[in-house]
Structure formats: structure tokens, C-alpha cells
C-alpha positions as CSV (number, residue, x, y, z in Angstrom):
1,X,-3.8,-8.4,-18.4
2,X,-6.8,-7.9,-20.3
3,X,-6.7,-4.3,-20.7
4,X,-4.2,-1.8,-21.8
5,X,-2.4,-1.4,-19.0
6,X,0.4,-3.7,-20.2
7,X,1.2,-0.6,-22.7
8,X,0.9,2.2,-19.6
9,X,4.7,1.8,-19.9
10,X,5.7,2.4,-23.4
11,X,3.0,5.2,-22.7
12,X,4.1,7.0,-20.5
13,X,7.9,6.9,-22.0
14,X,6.3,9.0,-24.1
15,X,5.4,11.4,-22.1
16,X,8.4,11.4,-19.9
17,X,8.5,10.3,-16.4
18,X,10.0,12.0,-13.3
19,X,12.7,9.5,-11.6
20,X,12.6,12.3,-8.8
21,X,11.2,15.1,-7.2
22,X,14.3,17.1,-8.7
23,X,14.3,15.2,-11.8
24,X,12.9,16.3,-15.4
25,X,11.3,14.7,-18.3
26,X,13.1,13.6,-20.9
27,X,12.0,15.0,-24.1
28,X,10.6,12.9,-27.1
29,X,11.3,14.6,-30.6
30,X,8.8,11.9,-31.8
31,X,6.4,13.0,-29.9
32,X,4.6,16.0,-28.4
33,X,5.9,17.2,-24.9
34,X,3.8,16.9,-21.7
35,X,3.8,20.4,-21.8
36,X,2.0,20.7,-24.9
37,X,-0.3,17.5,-24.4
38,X,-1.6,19.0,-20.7
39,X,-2.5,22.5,-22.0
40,X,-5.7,20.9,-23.7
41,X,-5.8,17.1,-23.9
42,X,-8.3,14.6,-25.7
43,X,-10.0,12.0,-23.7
44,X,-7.9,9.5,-25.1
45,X,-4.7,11.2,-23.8
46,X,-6.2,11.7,-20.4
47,X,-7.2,8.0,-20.7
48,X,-3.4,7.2,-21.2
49,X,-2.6,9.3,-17.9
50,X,-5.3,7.3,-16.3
51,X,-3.6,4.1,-17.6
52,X,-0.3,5.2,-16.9
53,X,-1.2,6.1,-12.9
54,X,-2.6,2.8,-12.3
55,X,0.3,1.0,-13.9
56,X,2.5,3.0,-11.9
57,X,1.3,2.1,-8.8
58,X,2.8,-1.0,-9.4
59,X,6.6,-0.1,-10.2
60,X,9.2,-1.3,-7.2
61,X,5.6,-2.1,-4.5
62,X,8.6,-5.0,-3.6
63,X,10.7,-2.7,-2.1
64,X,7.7,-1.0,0.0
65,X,6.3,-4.5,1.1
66,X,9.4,-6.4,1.6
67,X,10.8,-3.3,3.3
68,X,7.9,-2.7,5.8
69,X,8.0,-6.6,6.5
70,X,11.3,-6.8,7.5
71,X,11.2,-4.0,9.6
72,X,8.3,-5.5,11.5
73,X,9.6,-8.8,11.8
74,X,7.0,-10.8,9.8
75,X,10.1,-12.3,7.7
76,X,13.4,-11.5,6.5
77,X,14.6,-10.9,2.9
78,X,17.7,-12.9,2.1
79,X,19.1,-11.7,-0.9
80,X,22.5,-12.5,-2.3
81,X,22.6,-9.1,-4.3
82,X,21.7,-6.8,-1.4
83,X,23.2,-7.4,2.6
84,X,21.6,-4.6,3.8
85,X,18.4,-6.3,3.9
86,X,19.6,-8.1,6.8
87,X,22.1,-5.6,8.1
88,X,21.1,-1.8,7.8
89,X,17.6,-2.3,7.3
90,X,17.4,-4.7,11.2
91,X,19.0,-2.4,12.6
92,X,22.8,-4.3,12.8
93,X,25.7,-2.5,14.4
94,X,26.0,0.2,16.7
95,X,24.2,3.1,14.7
96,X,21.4,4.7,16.4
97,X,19.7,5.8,13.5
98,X,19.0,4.5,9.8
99,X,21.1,5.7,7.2
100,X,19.6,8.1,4.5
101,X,21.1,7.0,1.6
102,X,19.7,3.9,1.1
103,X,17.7,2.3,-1.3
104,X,15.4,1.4,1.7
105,X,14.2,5.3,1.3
106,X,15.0,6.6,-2.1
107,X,13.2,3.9,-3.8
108,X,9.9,4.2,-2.3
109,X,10.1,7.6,-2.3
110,X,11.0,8.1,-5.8
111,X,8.5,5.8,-7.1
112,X,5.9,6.8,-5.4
113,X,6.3,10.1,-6.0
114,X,6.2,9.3,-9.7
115,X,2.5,8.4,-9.8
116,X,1.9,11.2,-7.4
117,X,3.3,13.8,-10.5
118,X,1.4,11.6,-13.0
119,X,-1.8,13.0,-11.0
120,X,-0.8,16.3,-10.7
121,X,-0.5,16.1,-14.9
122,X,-3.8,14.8,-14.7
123,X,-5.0,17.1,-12.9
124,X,-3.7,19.9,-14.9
125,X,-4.9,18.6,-18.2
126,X,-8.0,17.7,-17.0
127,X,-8.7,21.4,-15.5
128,X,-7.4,22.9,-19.2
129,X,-9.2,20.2,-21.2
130,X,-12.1,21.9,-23.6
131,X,-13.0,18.7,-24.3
132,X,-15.5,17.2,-21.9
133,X,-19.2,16.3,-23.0
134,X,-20.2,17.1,-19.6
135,X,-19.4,17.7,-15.9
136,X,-20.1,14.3,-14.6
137,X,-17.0,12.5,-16.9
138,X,-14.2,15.7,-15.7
139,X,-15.8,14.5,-12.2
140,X,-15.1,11.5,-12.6
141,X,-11.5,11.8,-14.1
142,X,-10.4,14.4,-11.1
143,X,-12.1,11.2,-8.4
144,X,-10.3,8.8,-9.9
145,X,-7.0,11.1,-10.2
146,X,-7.7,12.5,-6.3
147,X,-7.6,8.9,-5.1
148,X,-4.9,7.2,-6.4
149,X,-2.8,10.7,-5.7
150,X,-4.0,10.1,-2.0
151,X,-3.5,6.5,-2.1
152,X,0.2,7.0,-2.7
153,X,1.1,10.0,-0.3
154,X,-0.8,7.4,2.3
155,X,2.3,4.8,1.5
156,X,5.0,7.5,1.6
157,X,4.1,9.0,4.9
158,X,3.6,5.1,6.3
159,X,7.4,4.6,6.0
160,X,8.8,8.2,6.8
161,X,6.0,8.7,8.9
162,X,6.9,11.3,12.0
163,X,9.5,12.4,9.3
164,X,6.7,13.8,7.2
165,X,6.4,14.2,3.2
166,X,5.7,16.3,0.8
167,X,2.2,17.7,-0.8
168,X,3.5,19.9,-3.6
169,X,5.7,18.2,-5.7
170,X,4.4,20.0,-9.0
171,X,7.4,21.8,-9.6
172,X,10.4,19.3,-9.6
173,X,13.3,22.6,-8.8
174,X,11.3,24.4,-6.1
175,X,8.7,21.4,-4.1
176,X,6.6,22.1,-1.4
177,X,8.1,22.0,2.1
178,X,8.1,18.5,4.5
179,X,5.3,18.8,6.0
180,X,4.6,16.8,9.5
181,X,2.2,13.7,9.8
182,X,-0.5,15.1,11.1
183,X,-0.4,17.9,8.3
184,X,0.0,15.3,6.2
185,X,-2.5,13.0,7.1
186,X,-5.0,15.9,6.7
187,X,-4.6,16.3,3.6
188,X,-4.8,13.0,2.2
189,X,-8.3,12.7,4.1
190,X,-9.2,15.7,2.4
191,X,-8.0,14.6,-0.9
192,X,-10.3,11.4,-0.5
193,X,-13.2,13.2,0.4
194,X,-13.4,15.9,-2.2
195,X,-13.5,12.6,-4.8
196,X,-15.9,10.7,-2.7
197,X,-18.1,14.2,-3.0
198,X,-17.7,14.0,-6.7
199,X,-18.2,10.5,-7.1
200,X,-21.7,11.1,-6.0
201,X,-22.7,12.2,-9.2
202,X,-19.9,11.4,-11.7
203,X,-19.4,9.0,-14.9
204,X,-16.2,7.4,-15.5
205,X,-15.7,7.3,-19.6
206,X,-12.0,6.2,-19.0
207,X,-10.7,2.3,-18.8
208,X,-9.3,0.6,-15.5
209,X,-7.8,-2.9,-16.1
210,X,-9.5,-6.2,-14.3
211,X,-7.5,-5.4,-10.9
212,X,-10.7,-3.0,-10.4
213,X,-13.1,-5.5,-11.7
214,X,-16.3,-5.0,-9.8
215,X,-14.8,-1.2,-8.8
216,X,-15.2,0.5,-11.9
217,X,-18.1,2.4,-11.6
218,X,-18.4,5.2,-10.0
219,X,-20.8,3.6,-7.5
220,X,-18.2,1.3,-6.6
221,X,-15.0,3.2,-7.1
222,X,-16.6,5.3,-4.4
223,X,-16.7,2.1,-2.1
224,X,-13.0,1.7,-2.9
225,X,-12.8,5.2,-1.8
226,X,-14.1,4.9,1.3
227,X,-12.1,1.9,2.2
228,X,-8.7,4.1,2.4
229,X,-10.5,6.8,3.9
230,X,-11.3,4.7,6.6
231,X,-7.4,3.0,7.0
232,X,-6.8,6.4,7.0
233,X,-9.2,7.7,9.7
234,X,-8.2,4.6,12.1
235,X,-4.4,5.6,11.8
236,X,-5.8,9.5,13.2
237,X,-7.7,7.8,15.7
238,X,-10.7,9.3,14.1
239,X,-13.2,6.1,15.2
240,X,-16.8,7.4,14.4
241,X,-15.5,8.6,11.0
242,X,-13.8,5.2,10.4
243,X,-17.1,3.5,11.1
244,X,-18.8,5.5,9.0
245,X,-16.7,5.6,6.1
246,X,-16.9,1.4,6.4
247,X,-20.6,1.8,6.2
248,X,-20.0,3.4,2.4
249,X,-17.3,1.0,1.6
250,X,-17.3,-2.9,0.4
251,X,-17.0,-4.4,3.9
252,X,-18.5,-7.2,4.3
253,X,-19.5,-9.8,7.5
254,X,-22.1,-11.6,5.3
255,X,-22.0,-15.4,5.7
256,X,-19.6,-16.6,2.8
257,X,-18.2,-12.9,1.9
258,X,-14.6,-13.1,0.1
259,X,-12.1,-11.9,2.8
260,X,-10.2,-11.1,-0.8
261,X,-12.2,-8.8,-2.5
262,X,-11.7,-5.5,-3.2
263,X,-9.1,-3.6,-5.5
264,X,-6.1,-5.5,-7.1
265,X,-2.8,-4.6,-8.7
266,X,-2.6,-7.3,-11.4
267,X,0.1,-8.7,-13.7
268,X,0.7,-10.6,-17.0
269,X,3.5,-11.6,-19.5
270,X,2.0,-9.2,-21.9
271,X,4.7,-6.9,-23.7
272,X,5.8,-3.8,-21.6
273,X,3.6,-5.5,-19.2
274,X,5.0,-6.9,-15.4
275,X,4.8,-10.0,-13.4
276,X,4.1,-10.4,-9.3
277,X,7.7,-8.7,-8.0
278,X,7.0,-10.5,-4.3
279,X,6.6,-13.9,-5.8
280,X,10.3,-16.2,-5.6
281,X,10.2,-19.6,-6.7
282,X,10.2,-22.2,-4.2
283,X,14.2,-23.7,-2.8
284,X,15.1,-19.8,-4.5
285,X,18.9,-20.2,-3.3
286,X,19.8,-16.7,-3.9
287,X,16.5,-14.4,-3.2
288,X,14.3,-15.0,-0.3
289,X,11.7,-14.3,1.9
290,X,11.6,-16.3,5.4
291,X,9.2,-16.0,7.6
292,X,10.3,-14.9,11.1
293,X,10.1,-17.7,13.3
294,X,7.9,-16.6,16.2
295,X,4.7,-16.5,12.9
296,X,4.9,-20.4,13.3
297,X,4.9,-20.6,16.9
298,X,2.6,-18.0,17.6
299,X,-0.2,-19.5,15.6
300,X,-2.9,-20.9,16.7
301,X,-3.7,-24.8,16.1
302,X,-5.8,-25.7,13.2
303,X,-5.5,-21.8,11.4
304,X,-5.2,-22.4,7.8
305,X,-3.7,-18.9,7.5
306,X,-0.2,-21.1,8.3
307,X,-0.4,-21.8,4.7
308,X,0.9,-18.3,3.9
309,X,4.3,-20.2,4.5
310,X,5.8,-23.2,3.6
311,X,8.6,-25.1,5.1
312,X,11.6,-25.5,3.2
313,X,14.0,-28.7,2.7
314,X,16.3,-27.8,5.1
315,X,16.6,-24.4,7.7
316,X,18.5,-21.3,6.1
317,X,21.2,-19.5,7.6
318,X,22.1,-16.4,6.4
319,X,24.1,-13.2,8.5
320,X,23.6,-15.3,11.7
321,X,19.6,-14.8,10.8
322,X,17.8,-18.6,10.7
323,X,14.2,-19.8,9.3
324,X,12.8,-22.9,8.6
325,X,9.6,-21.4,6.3
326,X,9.4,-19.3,3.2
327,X,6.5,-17.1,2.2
328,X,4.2,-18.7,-0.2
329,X,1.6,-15.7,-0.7
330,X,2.0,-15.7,-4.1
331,X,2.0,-19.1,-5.9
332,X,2.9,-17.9,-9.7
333,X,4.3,-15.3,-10.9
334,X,0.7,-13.7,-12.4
335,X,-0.7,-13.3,-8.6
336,X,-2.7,-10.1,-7.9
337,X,-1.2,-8.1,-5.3
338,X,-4.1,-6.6,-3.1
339,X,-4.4,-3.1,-2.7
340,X,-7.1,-2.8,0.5
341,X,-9.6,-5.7,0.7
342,X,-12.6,-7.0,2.8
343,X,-10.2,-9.0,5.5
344,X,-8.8,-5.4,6.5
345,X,-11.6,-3.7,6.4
346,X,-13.2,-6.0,9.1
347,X,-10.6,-5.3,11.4
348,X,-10.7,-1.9,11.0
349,X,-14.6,-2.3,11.8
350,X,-13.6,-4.1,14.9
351,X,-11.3,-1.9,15.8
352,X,-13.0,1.3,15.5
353,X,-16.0,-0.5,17.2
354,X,-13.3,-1.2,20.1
355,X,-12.0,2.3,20.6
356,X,-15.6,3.1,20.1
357,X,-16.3,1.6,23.0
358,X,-18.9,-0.6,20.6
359,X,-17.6,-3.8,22.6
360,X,-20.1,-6.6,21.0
361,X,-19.6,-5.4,17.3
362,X,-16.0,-5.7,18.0
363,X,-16.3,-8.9,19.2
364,X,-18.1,-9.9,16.5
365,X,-15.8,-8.9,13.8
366,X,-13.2,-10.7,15.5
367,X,-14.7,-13.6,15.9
368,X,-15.4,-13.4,12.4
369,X,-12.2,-13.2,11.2
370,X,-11.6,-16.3,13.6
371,X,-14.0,-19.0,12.6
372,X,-13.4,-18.2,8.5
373,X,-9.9,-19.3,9.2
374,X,-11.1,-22.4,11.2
375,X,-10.7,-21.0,14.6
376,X,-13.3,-21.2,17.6
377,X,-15.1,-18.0,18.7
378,X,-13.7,-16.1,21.5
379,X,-16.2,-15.8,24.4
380,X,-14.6,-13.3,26.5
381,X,-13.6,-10.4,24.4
382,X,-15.3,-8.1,27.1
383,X,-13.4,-5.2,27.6
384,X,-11.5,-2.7,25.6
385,X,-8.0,-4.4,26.4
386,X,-8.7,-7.6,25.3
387,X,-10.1,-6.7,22.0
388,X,-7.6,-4.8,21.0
389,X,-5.0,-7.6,21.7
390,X,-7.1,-9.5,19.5
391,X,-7.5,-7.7,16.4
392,X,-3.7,-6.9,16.6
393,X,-3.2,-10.7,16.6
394,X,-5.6,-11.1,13.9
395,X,-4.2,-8.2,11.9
396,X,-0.7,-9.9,12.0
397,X,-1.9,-13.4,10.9
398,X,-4.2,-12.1,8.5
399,X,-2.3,-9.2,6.8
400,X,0.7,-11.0,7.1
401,X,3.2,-9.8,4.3
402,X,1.1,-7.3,2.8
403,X,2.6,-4.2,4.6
404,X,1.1,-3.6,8.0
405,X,2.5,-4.8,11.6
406,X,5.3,-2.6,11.9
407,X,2.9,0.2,11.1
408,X,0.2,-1.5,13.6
409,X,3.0,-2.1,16.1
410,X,4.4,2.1,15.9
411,X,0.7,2.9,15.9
412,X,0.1,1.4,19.5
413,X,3.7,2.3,20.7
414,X,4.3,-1.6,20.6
415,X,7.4,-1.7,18.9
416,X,9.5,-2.5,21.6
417,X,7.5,-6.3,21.7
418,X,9.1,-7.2,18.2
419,X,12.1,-9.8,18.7
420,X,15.5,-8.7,18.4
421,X,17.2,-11.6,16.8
422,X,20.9,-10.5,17.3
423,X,22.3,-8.5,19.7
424,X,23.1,-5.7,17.9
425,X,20.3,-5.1,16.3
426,X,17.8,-2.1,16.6
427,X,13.9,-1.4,15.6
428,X,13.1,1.4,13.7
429,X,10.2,3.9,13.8
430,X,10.7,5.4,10.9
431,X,12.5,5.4,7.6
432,X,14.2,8.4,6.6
433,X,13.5,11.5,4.0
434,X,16.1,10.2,0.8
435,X,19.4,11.7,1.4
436,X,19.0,13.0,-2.0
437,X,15.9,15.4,-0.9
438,X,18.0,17.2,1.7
439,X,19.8,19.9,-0.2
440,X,15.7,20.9,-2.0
């Protein structure tokens, strides 16, 4: 990775990080305490928090994306270390609910959460910092900070969901209460809006690695910005505000405009550094990802978005669980995970436009998304209904293993459509608050 964030690790062990919301730093006789750092920080020590949060973001995203996949049936995760992939986490056995002392919830909770306190230190140094030249660069440090800290409550809440989270985590022995999705919800849109407000006339003075190549301004961090704001505002059913925030974001339907752009988290073989987490070598005997049949037999001839798979040497067999394909999103080790990009945000302009009752702009989107994977246009996307249908069947072939159909699915009370493989096995709503947050 080109920039420092292959050191944001051995940074912030410096500083301490929180494994939980009870959890404290660990102290570094070799170096000053957080405490002492926040109460009036350089620039150069904010940088590292800025460095640090972005890093972050990246820690365990595995668990959160192979997690989310599995429980919406886009493909299982085989792994010879972990059964419950393909027992607890499908629902195997008689229980009636999900159990919550799994990894399944503490993991993406706890890490999560992490970057979530990372912001809040931001935010705390960069209110008692004496140091700014100027009010545009602190705006610009609490946009950046108010973003990613909404970016990440956004992925907490899509697993727990009607579960809720929490807001206040500042104090890791007495944290805010669980507050409910809607509550919730609310305050990530307003977290992203009081940034987008600052954005307007801020500077950024701080470094972002190349995963926010083209992004890292302040002109188009803001489009960035608006991207989530709008995933956001389609899962409140907020459609004018969705289409509006797309009309400040980096959507694109230009002839030849990259379905891929748009923020990145990137890896390397730097030292302290990571490599792609979701990316398992081809024939991987032990650890795998295989795609759910009904992805090959639902597609359409001729879509190239098949390639997202490839067949393996022979059919695997694992927990009475079959597949013939393995995911191939990720062909080295060095892939960029997306974080939002254009492909998504055309769908969310189509369906906004939909719900909208903006029928031909829908349409259009779809169609769209259709011919640039070498599909024909669909003629008779005339009502509501139909579009709808559409751009869910678009959104599973083109998000496909990057965290969205179940969420799609529980968002259009269409859970009860995913196949149930074995018997026995159950679809979830909603993962769990961690066991471990109960007794807070």
C-alpha cells in the first residue's frame, strides 16, 4: 500500500485499542497514554488516528461479509476450523433462535466498535486540539471522523438490526443504552449530514491511502458521503432524500462509467500491513466459499457476472451441504475490497426512482445495469411491481458476495423466498446483541 496505512497497526498499539465495549487500553510505558495524547494533539497525532480508523475498518470485514452471505444464501463457507458456519449460523437443528455467544455476533461487533471508539478519540482530540491553522482543516478532520464513525454503526445495525445498537460507546464501564433501528438509523443520517455540511467548506491536511484515490478531497470525500447517506435513506424508505443525495454523490449512467469506482479498502504485503481476508486460493481443501447453487441457475444466459464463480474439479460435500462453484471475486490476495461503489449506487437510483413512482428513470437504470453485463434491455418494466423484482434480481447478481441480499431480502419481508437446503434448517432476521454485552 502506498501510503502509511500499512503502519496504522503498530500505530495504534501504541495507543491502545479497545477489544470491547467493556474493555480498556492497555497502557504503553514507552509511550504517552491516549489520555494524555487526546487532551491536546499535534496534527501529526490526529493524522495517526486518522490512519489508524481507516486501517481499522478493515480488521475481521471477513467475518461481516462471509457472515451476511451465508445467511442470505449467496454461498456457503466451508471451513474445516469452524462447523458452525454451516450449522448455527443456517439455522441447523431445532433452535428457534441464534445463539448469542457466537463469534457470528461478537466479532463484528467488537470490531466494529473499535473504529467506532477510534472516532470518538478523534473526536475528542480534535475538539481540545490548540493546534489548527484554521477552521476549514478541524472541519475537515471532524467530516472525515463523522463518516467513517457512521459508516460503521451502518454495518453493526445491518446484522443486529431490529435488535438495535449502541451510540455512546465513549465510556467502555457505563455505554449508552441499545437503542432501536429506527433510533438508530437516525442518528447515523444525522452523523452523515452534519459532515456533508462541513465538507462544504473544509480542507483535509491529513493523508488517506490509494483505497480513496480520486475521494480525497474534500469535494469528493463529500461525494463518498453522500453515497452512504443515500444506502442509508433507501433502507428508511426515505426515496426523495435518496435521490437527492445520489444527485451529490459519484453515480454515474454515463456511457463507459466504471460500475467499480468509488471508495476501496486496499491491501499489501507491507510490514504490519494486511492482505484480502475473502480471497481463498483456488481447490482450497480446507476453507471455502461455494456459491449456492440456485446463483448458477438463476442466471441469465450470456451475463458475464457468472464469472464471479468458478467451477471447481469436482462437486463438494460438506454437512450434507453441496456446490459445484467457488467464489472467485477476488483473484490475488492484494484485491481491493469495495466499500460502496457506482454499480450500487445505480440501483439505489432505480430503486428510489421506483418507489418514487419515477417509472422510466427506473427502467432506465435497470436496463443499464443489464446491457453493461451483456444482457438485452427490458421493455416492459412498466409498473412499480415489476421494477422492483428487477432491481432485486440485479442487486443479487451484481452485489453478489459483498454483503447485501439478506439485508435486501429482510428489507422487503422476502426472506421466506431464500432456499432452505436441509430440513432442519432456519433463516434468520437478525443476528444477536454479543452475549458478552448483556450484563452492561
Amino acid at each position: 500500500m502506498k501510503l502509511k496505512i500499512a503502519s496504522a497497526i503498530t500505530i495504534m498499539a501504541g495507543f491502545g485499542l479497545l477489544a470491547s465495549c467493556r474493555n480498556e487500553a492497555i497502557p504503553n510505558p514507552n509511550a504517552p497514554s491516549m489520555e494524555e495524547i487526546i487532551k491536546n494533539p499535534t496534527l501529526t497525532q490526529l493524522n495517526s488516528l486518522v490512519i489508524g480508523s481507516e486501517s481499522m475498518m478493515r480488521n475481521r470485514l471477513e467475518i461481516y461479509i462471509d457472515m451476511v452471505s451465508v445467511l442470505g444464501r449467496e454461498y456457503y463457507r466451508f471451513s474445516g476450523a469452524d462447523p458452525r458456519w454451516t450449522d448455527m449460523i443456517l439455522g441447523k437443528g431445532p433452535g428457534n433462535t441464534l445463539p448469542a455467544g457466537g463469534f457470528y455476533a461478537s466479532i463484528p461487533w467488537d470490531t466494529r466498535y473499535n473504529v467506532v471508539k477510534n472516532c470518538n478519540l478523534l473526536l475528542q482530540g480534535i475538539e481540545n486540539s490548540k493546534n489548527f491553522p484554521n477552521q476549514q482543516i478541524e472541519d475537515g478532520y471532524v467530516a472525515f471522523t463523522k463518516t467513517i464513525k457512521a459508516y460503521q454503526l451502518l454495518l453493526i445495525l445491518n446484522g443486529t438490526h431490529e435488535n438495535g445498537i449502541r451510540l455512546e460507546v465513549s465510556d467502555p464501564f457505563n455505554p449508552g443504552p441499545i437503542v432501536t433501528r429506527p433510533v438508530a438509523l437516525e442518528a447515523i443520517a444525522t452523523l452523515l449530514n452534519d459532515a456533508d455540511a462541513l465538507l462544504d467548506d473544509a480542507t483535509f491536511s491529513f493523508p488517506l491511502s490509494t483505497g480513496f484515490e480520486g475521494f480525497e478531497t474534500p469535494e469528493n470525500f463529500r461525494k463518498f458521503n453522500r453515497a452512504l447517506a443515500a444506502r442509508v435513506a433507501v433502507y428508511r424508505e426515505r426515496w426523495a432524500d435518496a435521490l437527492t443525495y445520489l444527485g451529490n454523490s459519484f453515480l454515474s449512467q454515463a456511457a463507459g462509467a466504471s460500475l467499480t469506482a468509488g471508495p476501496k479498502h486496499v491491501y499489501s504485503l507491507g510490514t504490519n500491513d494486511q492482505v484480502n481476508p475473502l480471497f481463498l486460493q483456488e481447490e482450497n481443501e480446507d476453507e471455502m466459499q461455494i456459491a449456492h447453487a440456485s446463483y448458477i441457475t438463476a442466471i441469465e444466459a450470456g451475463d458475464d457476472r457468472i464469472g464471479k464463480v468458478r467451477q471447481r474439479a469436482a462437486a463438494v460435500t460438506v454437512d450434507d451441504l453441496t456446490g459445484t462453484h467457488e467464489m472467485r471475486l477476488y483473484k490475488t490476495q492484494l484485491d481491493p475490497i469495495p466499500i460502496i461503489r457506482n454499480e450500487e449506487l445505480v440501483l439505489l437510483f432505480a430503486e428510489a426512482s421506483a418507489q418514487n413512482n419515477a417509472l422510466p428513470a427506473a427502467a432506465d437504470a435497470v436496463n443499464f445495469i443489464r446491457t453493461s453485463h451483456g444482457l438485452t434491455a427490458r421493455l416492459d418494466l412498466d409498473t412499480k411491481d415489476k421494477l422492483i423484482d428487477e432491481i432485486l434480481k440485479q442487486r443479487r447478481f451484481s452485489l453478489w458476495g459483498e454483503g447485501h441480499r439478506w439485508i435486501d431480502l429482510r428489507r422487503y419481508n422476502r426472506l421466506n423466498t431464500l432456499p432452505v437446503d436441509r430440513p432442519e434448517d432456519n433463516i434468520w432476521t437478525e443476528i444477536p446483541i454479543p452475549l458478552s454485552e448483556n450484563a452492561k
